[in-house]
FILUMMAR-431270 format. One record per residue (C-alpha): x, y, z; residue number from 1. Coordinates in nm, 2 decimals, decimal comma, always signed. Layout:
{{X; Y; Z}; NUM} ...
END
This chain:
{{+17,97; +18,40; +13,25}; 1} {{+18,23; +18,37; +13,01}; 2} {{+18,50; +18,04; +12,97}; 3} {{+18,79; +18,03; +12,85}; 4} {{+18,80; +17,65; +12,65}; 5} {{+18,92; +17,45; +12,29}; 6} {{+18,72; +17,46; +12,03}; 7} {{+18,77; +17,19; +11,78}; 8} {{+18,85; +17,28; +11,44}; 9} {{+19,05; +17,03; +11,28}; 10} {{+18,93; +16,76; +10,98}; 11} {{+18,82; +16,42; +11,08}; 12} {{+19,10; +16,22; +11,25}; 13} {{+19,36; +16,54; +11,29}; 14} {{+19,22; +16,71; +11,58}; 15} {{+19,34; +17,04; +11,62}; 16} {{+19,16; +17,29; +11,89}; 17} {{+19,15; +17,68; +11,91}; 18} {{+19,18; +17,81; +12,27}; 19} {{+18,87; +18,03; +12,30}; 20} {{+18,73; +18,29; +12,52}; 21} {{+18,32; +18,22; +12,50}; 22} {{+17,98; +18,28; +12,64}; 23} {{+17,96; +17,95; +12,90}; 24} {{+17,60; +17,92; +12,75}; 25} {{+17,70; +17,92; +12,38}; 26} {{+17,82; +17,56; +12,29}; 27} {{+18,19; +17,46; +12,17}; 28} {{+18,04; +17,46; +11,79}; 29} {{+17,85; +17,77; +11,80}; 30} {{+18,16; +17,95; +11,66}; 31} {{+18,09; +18,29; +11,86}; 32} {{+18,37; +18,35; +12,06}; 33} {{+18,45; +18,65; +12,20}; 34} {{+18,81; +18,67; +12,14}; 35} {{+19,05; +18,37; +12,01}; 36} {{+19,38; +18,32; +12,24}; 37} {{+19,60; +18,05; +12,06}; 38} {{+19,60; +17,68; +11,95}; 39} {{+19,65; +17,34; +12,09}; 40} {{+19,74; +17,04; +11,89}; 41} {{+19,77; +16,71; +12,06}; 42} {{+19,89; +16,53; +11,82}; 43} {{+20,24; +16,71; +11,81}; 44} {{+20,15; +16,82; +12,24}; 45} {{+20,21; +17,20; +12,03}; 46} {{+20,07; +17,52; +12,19}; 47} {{+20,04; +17,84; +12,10}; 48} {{+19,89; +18,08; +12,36}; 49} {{+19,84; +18,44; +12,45}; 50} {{+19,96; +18,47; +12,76}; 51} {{+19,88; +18,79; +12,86}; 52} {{+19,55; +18,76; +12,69}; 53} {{+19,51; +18,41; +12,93}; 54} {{+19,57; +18,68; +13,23}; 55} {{+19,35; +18,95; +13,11}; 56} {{+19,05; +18,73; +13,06}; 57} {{+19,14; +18,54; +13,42}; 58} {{+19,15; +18,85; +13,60}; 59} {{+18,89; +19,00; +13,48}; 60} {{+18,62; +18,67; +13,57}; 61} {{+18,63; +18,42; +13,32}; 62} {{+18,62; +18,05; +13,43}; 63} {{+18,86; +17,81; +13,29}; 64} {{+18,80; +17,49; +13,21}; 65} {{+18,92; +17,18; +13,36}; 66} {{+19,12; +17,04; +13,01}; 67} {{+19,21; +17,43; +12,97}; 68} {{+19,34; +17,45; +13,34}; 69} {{+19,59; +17,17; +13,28}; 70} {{+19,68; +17,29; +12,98}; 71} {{+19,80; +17,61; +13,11}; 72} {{+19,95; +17,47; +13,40}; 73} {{+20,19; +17,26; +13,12}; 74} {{+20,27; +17,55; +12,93}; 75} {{+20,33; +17,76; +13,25}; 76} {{+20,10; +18,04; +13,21}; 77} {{+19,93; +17,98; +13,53}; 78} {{+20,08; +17,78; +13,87}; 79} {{+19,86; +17,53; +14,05}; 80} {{+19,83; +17,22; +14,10}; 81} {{+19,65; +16,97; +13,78}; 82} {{+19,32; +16,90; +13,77}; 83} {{+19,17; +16,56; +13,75}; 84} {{+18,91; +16,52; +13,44}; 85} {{+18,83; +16,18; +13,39}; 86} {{+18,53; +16,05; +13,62}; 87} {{+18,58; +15,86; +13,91}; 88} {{+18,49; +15,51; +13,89}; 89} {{+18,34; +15,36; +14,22}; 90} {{+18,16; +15,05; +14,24}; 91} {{+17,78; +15,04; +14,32}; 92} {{+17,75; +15,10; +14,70}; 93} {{+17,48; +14,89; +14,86}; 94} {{+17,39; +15,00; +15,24}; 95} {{+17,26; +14,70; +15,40}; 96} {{+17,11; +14,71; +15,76}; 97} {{+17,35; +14,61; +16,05}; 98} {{+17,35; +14,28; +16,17}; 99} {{+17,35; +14,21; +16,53}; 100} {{+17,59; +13,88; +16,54}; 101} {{+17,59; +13,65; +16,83}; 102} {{+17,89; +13,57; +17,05}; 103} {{+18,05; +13,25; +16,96}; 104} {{+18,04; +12,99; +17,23}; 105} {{+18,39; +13,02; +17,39}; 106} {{+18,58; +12,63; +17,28}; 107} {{+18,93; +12,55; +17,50}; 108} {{+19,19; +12,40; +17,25}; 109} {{+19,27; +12,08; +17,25}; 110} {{+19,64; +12,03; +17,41}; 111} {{+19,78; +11,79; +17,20}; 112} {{+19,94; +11,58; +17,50}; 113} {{+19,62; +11,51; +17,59}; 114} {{+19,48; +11,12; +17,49}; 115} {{+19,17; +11,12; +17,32}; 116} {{+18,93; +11,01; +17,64}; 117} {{+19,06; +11,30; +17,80}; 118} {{+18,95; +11,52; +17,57}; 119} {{+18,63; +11,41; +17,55}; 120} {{+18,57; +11,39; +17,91}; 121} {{+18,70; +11,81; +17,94}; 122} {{+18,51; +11,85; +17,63}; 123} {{+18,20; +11,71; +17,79}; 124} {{+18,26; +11,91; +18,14}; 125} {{+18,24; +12,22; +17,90}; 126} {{+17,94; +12,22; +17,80}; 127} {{+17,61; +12,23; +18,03}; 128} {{+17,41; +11,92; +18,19}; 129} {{+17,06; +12,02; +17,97}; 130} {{+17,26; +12,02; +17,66}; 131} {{+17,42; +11,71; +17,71}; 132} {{+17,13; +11,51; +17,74}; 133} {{+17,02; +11,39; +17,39}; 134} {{+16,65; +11,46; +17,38}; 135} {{+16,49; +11,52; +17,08}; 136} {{+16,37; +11,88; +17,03}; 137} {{+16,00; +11,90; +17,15}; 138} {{+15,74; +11,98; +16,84}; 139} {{+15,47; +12,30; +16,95}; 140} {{+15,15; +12,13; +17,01}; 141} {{+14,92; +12,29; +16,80}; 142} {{+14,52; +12,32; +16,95}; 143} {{+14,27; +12,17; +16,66}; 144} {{+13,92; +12,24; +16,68}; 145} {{+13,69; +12,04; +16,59}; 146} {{+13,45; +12,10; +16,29}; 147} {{+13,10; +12,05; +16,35}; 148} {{+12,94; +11,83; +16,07}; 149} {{+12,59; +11,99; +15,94}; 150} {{+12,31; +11,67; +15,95}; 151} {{+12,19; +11,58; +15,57}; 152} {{+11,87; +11,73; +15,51}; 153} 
END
């Protein structure tokens, strides 16, 4: 499948890119590109393209890439809509299980026109008769069983 992407060719620190037409297998340094279409260089935002070239090579099957694509779309060779590049950056998603929570015991508010005694005592009718009795929590019994003791020979 053929591309159609920059290829840099500019010294260290001046980048400037040749818009190429090139096997999508062959890497951007190879050099073998089928045909060159123009230049890009970002440091001035300076293009020079073959437009009809761009066309040709479009129509014809080759994929452009997504730096190319917006590049085109600048210099109005082609219409559409930009594409995004960069990668999205997402946090770590951690699935956890759902937790079942349990309903929260109902509470009437307060009235504040109420005295303090008053409150206690609709406080206290709120809440049932086993609960109100303070009784400490009972502890499981657990069964021992007893170890028999061997007789000394």
């Amino acid at each position: 499948m053929l591309k159609i992407r920059l290829q840099r060719v500019g010294r260290k620190h001046e980048p400037v890119f040749r818009v190429v037409v090139t096997d999508s297998h062959s890497g951007p340094k190879a050099g073998k590109s089928v045909e060159i279409l123009g230049s890009y260089d970002p440091r001035f935002n300076k293009s020079e393209i073959k437009e009809e070239r761009v066309k040709y090579w479009i129509d014809n099957g080759a994929q452009v890439s997504p730096t190319m694509h917006n590049l085109l779309v600048n210099s109005k060779v082609i219409e559409g809509k930009k594409v995004n590049v960069l990668p999205k950056k997402s946090a770590p998603v951690k699935e956890e299980a759902p937790v079942e929570e349990a309903p929260a015991p109902q509470v009437e508010p307060v009235a504040a026109t109420k005295t303090p005694a008053e409150a206690t005592e609709t406080a206290t009718e709120s809440i049932p008769a086993e609960a109100q009795e303070e009784t400490p929590a009972e502890e499981p019994k657990t069964e021992e069983t007893p170890v028999e003791e061997k007789p000394a020979e």
